[in-house]
C-alpha positions in Angstrom: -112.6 103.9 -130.2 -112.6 107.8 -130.5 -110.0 109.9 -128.3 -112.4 111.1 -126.1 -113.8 107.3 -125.1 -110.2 106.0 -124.3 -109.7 104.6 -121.0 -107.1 106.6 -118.9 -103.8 104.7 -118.4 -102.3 104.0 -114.6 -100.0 106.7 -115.4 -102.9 109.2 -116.2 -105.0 107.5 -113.5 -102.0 108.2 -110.6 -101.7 112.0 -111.9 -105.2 113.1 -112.2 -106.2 111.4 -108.7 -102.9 113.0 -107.4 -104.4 116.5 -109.0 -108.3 116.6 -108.2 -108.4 113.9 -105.4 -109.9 110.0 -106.2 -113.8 110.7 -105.9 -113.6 113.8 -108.2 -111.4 111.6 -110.9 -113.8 108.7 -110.9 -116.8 111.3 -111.4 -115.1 113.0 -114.1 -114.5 110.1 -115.9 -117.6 108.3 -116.0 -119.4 111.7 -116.9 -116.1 111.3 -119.5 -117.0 107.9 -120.9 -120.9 108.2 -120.8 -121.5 106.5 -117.5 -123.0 109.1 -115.8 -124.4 112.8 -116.7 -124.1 116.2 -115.6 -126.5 117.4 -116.2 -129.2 116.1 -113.9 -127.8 118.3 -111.6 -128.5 121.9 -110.8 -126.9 124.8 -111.0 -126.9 125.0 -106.8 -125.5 121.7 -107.0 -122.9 122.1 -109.5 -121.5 124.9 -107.4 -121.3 123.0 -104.8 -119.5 119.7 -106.3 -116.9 122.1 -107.6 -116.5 123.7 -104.4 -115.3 120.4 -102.9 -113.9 119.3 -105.7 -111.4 122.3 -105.5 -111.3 121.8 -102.2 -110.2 118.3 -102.1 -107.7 119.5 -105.0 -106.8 122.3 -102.6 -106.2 119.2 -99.4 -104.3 117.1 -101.6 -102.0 119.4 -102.9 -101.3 120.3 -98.9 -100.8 116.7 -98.5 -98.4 116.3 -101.1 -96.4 119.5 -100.2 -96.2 117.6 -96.3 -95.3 114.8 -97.4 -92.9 116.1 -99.7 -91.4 118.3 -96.6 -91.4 115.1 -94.5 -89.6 113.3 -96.4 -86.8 116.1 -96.5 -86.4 115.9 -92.8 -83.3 113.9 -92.7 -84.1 113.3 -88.5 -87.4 111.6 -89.1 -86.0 108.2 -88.0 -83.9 109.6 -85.4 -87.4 111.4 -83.8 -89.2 108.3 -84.4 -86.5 106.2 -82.3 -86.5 109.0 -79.6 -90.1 108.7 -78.9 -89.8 105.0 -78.9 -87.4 105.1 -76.4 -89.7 107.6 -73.8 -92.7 105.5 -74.8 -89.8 102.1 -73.6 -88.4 104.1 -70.5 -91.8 105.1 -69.5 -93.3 101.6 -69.5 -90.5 100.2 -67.3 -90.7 103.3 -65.0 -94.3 101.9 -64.5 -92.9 98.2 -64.0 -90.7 99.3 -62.2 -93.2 101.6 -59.9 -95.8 98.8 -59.5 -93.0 96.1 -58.2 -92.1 98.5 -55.8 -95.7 98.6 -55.1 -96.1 94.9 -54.8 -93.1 94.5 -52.7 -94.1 97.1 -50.0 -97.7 95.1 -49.9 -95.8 92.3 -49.6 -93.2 93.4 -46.5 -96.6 95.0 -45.1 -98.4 91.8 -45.2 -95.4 89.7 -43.8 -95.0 92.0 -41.0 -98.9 91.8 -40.1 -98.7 88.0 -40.2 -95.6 87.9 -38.2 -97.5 90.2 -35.5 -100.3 87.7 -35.9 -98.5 84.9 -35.3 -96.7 86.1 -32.2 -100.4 86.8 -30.8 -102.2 83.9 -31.9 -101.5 79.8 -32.3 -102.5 79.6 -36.1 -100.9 75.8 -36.2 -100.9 73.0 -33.2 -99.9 70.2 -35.5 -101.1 67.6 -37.3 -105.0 66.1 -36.5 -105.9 69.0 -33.8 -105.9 72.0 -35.8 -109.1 72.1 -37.2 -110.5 74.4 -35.0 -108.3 77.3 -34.6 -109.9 79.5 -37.0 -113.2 79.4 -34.8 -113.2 82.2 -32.4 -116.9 82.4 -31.8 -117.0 82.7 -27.7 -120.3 82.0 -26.0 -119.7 85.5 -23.5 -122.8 85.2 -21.8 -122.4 81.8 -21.0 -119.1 81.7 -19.3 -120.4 84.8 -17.2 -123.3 82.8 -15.6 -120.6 80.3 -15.1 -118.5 82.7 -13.3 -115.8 81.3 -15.7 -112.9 83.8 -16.8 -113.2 85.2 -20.2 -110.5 84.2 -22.5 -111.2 84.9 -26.2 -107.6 85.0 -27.4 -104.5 83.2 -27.2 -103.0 85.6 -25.9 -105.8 86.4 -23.3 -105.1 82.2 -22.5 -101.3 82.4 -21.9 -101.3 86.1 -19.8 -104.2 84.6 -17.7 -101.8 81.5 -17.0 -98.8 83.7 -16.5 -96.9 82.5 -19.3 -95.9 84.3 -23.2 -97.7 83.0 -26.6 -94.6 81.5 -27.5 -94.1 79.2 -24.3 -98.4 78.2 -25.5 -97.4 77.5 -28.7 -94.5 75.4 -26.9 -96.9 73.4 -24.3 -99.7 72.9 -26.9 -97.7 71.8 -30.6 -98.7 68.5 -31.2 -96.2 66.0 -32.3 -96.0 62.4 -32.9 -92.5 62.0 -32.6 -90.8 64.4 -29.8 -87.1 65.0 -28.8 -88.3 67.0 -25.5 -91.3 65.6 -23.4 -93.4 67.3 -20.9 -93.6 65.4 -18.8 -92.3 62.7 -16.3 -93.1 59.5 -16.7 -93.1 56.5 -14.2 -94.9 53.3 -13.1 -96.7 52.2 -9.8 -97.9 48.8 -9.2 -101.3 47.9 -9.0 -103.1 45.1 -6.9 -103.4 42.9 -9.8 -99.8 42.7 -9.8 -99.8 45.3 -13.2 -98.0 48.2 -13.3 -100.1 51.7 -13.9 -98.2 54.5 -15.4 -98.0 57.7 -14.0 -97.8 60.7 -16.4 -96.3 63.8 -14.0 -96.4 67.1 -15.7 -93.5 69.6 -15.8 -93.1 72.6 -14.0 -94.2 75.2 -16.8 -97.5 72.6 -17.8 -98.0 72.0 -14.0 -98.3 75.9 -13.7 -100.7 76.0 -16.6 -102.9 72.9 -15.7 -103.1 74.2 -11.9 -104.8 77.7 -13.6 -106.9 75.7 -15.8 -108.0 73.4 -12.8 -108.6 76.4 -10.9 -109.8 78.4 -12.5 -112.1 76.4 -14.6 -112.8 72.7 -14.0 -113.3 73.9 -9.6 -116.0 76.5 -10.7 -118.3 74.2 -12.5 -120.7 72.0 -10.3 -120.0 68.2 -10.1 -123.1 65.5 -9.5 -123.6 65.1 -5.8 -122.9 61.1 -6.4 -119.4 61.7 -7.1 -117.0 61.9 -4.3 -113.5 61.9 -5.8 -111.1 64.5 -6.2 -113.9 66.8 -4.8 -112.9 69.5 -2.6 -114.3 68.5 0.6 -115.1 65.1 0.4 -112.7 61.5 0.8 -113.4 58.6 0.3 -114.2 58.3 4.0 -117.1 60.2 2.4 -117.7 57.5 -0.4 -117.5 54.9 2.0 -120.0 56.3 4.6 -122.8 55.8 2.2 -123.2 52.1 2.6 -122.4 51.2 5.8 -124.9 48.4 7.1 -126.4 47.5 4.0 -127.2 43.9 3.0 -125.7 44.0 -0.1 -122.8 46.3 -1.6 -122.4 45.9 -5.2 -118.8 47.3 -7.0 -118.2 48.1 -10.2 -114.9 49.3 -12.3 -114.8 51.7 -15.6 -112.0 49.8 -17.2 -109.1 52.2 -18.7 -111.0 55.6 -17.5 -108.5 58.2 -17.9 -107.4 56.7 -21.5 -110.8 56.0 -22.8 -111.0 59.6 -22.9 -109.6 61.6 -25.9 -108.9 65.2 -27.0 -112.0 65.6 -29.1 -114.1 64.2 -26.0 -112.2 67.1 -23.8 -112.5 70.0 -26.5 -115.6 69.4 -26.5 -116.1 69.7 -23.0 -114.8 72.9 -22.7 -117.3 74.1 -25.7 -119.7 73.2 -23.6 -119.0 75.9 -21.0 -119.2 78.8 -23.7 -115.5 78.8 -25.1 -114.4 78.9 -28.9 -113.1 76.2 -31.1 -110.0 77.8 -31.0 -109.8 78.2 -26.7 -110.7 74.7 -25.9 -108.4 73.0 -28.5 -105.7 74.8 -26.7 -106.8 74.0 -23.4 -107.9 70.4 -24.5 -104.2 70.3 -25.9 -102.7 71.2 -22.4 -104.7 68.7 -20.3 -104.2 65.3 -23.0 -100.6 64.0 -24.2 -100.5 60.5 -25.9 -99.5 57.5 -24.1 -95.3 57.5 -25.3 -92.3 55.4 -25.9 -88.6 56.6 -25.4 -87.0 54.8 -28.3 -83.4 55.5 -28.9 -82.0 56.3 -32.6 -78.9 57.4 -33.3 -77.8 58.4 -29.8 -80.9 60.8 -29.5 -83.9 60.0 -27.4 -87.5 60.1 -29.7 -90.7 60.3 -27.3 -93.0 58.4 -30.4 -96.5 58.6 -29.5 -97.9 54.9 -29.3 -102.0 56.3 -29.0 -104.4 59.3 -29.4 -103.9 62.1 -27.2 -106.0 61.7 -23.6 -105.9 62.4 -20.2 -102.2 61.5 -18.5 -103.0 59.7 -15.0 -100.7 62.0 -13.3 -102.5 65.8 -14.0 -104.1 67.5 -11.7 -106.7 68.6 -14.2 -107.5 64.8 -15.2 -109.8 64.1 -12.1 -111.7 67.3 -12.3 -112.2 66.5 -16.5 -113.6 63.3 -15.0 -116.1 64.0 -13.0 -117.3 67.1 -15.3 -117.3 64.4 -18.4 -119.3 61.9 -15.7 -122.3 64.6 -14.9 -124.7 62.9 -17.0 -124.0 59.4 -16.6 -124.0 59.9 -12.9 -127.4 61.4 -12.9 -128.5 58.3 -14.8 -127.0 55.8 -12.3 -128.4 57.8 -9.9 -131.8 57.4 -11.4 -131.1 53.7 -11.6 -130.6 53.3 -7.9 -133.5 55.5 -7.0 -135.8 53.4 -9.3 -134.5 50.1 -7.3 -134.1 51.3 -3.6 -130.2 51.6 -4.1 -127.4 54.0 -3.0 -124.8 54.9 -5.5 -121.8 56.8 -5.5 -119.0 57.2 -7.4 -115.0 57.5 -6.7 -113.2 58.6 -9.7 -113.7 54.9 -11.7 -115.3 53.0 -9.2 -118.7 52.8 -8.8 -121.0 51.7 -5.5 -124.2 50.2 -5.1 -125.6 49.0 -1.8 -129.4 48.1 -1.1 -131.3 46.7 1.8 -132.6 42.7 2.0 -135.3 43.9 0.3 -133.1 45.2 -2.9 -131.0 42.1 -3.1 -133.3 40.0 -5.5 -132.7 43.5 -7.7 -129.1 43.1 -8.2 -129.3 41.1 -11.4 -131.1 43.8 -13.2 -129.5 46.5 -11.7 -126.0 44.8 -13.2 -127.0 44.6 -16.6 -128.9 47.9 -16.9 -125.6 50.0 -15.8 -123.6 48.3 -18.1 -126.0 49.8 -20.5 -126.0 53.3 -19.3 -122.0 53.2 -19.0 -121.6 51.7 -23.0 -124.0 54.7 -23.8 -122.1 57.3 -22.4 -118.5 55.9 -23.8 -117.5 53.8 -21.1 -117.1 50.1 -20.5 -117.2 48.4 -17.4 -114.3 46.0 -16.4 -116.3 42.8 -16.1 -112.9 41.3 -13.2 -113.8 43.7 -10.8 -117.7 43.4 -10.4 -118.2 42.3 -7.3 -121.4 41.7 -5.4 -120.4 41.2 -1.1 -122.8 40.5 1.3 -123.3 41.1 4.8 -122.0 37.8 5.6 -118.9 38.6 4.0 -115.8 41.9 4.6 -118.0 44.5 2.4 -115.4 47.6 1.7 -115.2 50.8 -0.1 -112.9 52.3 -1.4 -110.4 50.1 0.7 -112.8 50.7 4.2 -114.6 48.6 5.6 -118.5 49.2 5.7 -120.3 46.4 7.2 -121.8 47.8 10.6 -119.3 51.4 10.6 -116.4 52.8 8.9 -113.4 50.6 9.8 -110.2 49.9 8.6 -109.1 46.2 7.9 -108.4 44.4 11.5 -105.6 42.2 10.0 -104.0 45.1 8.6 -104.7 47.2 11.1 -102.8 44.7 13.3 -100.1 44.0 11.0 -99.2 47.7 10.4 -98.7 48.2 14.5 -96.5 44.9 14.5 -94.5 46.7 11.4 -94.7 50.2 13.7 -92.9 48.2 16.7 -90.6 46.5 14.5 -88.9 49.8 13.0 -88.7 51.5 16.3 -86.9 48.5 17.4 -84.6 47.3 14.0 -84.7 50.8 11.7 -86.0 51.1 8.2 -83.8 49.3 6.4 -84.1 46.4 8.6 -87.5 45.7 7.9 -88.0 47.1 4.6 -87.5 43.4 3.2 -89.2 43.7 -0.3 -86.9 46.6 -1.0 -89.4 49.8 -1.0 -88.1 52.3 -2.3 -89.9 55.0 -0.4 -91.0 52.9 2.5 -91.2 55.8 5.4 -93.3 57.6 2.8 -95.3 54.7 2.6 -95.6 54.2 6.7 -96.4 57.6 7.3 -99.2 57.3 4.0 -101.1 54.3 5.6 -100.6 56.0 8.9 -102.7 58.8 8.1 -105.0 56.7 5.9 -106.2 54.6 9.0 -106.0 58.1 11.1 -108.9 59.1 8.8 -111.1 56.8 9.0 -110.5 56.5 12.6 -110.0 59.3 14.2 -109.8 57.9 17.6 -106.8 56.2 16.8 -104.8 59.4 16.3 -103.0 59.9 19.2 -101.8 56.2 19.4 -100.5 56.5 15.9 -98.7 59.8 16.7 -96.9 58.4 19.2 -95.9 55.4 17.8 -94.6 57.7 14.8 -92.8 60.3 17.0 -90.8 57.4 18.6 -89.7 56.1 15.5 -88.5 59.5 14.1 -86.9 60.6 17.0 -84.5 57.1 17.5 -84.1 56.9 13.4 -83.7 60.8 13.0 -87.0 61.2 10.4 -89.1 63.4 9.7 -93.0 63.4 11.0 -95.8 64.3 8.9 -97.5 68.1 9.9 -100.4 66.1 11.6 -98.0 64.0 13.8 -96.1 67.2 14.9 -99.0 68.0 17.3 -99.0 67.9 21.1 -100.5 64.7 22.7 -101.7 63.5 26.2 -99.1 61.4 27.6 
């Protein structure tokens, strides 16, 4: 192989693309070894390829002499490290900057939610919070209602006169409670059972009196009912079937705790408020029936039931007979259909007819019980009664065959018990140990002074006797002046 046709060595290679740059090398040499020829090009052109050639000999020869004065530097690392070290300091400036960032958002946010909290209930407790996040209010509605409007928590508890926190208080929900509000006692009924009495605290009483009020008193009841009605008694209930053949009764078995919280919120949606006003109201009007059970020397209230209406609250009644609307326009329907009268006193129901309606009865019977399983109620079967003429027919504890009259046996057994504690004192003849027994005279006194009025007088003298001998005190009606 001839000297011009010998391949370059790596040595050779490294110094002449050092020189003239790596495209002009390879060029040269293939033009070198035969692989390529000059000569196609012209003479324009071959100016120009050795104008960059000699300027890419020109750049490399800059680079080199860089490079070379680069590498002189003897701080290069040192720079290097410095500029690492802004670009490191810079960063954590940054982190830091932006976790300052996030922390302020995040005292901002608390602060907002703490504000929230304190002016609305965002928790009630387990199984009745569901709705608190609804705050769609039906405006309009509650206006033609003449109802007040509350959109707000804290609208609720400055209307009742109380702070968000005592709301929150009244209205947590808790199966197991160290604190109760309210008192809780028994009475006994005429079956010989006992009926519990559920009397609400001073702060709930204030509360459920607004509500009542406020509320429940403005809303329309159904003309049948007649209990717990401002303005009508059950002299009123009672006047409705005097001298009738037949007088039919009939009992709602368990009627305050047959109905729950859900059945009350809804109510009050039903007049225009939010979810999130009538589960607090709902909440102040129901409490579930409790046990005191005793556990390591504390007292636990454990709830023993679902949340209803306590017998006891003043707002129970008037929940009643809102709830009741619509089953008592049905009955009411019912005894229109069959030539009846119906009315209604709180959980007992009255139907009287005519001779002409007894034959009726049967069917009248069976298609209440219908209605009253329809609208969520069940009839207690042991106190349907059906009393004819023949027979004492009362109401509501008066007597209605031919007027409104109280019982003549007890009528005459009261004024032998009237003579008796003029004559012996209280304690004398209080013999089955009554614990409030002049409460209890002066309650059955003005009981038969309402349903007869022309009775008055006697009573208030027999009264004024005993409490000036004994020292007692009269009830307001009794105070009166009387004909001697």
């Amino acid at each position: 192989m001839s000297e011009e046709k010998r391949p370059l060595t790596r040595e050779e290679w490294i110094q002449k693309v050092s020189a003239n740059g790596r495209e002009a090398t390879i060029r040269e040499e293939m033009i070198r070894m035969g692989f390529w020829s000059n000569d196609s090009l012209t003479e324009e052109e071959k100016k120009q390829q050795q104008a960059e050639d000699e300027e890419r000999a020109r750049l490399a020869a800059e680079l080199r002499r860089l490079q070379s004065k680069g590498m002189s530097m003897p701080k290069v690392q040192q720079l290097l490290q410095e500029v690492r070290q802004k670009r490191i300091e810079a960063s954590r400036k940054r982190r830091e900057e932006q976790k300052a960032e996030r922390e302020q958002k995040r005292r901002e946010a608390k602060v907002a939610w703490e504000q929230h909290r304190a002016r609305h209930v965002v928790y009630a407790g387990e199984g009745v919070s569901g709705g608190l996040e609804n705050k769609e209010t039906q405006t309009e509605m509650l206006r033609q209602a003449g109802l007040p409007i509350v959109t707000t928590a804290e609208e609720l508890a400055e209307a009742i006169g109380i702070s968000v926190s005592k709301l929150k208080w009244l209205t947590y929900h808790r199966n197991t409670a160290t604190l109760s509000h309210y008192f809780r006692f028994t009475i006994p009924k005429q079956n010989g059972e006992e009926r519990e009495i559920s009397a609400p605290k001073q702060t709930l009483r204030q509360a459920q009196a607004w509500i009542k009020t406020h509320l429940l008193d403005r809303l329309p009841v159904h003309s049948a009912a007649q209990g717990f009605v401002p303005g009508k008694s059950i002299v009123d209930n009672a006047k409705q079937h005097v001298g009738q053949a037949a007088v039919m009764k009939m009992d709602l078995r368990d009627f305050f705790p047959s109905i729950h919280f859900y059945r009350v919120r809804g109510l009050f949606q039903s007049f225009g408020y939010s979810e999130m006003i009538s589960t607090l109201l709902a909440l102040l009007c129901t409490e579930p029936p409790r046990r005191a059970v005793t556990l390591g020397g504390r007292v636990y209230h454990v709830a023993i039931g679902e949340r209803q209406l306590p017998q006891g609250a003043c707002t129970s009644p008037a929940i009643t007979n809102l709830l009741c609307r619509r089953l008592d326009e049905r009955l009411s329907g019912l005894a229109q259909k069959y030539g009846f009268q119906y009315s209604r006193y709180a959980d007992d129901m009255t139907f009287s007819c005519s001779e002409a309606g007894i034959g009726q009865i049967g069917a009248v019977i069976n298609q209440v019980r219908r209605i009253v399983a329809f609208e969520g109620f069940t009839v207690n079967e042991d106190k349907t009664r059906v009393l004819k003429r023949t027979n004492r027919q009362t109401v509501t504890g008066i007597v209605v065959n031919e007027k409104i009259n109280v019982n003549r046996r007890e009528w005459k057994q009261f004024r032998a018990l009237l003579h008796n504690v003029e004559k012996n004192g209280l304690e004398a003849e209080n013999r089955a140990g009554h614990p409030h027994y002049w409460d209890y005279i002066k309650g059955y006194a003005n009981f038969v002074r309402m349903v007869r009025p022309d009775l008055e007088e006697k009573l208030i003298r027999q009264l004024r006797a005993i409490a000036v001998k004994h020292r007692l005190s009269l009830p307001g009606w009794a105070r009166k002046t009387v004909q001697s």
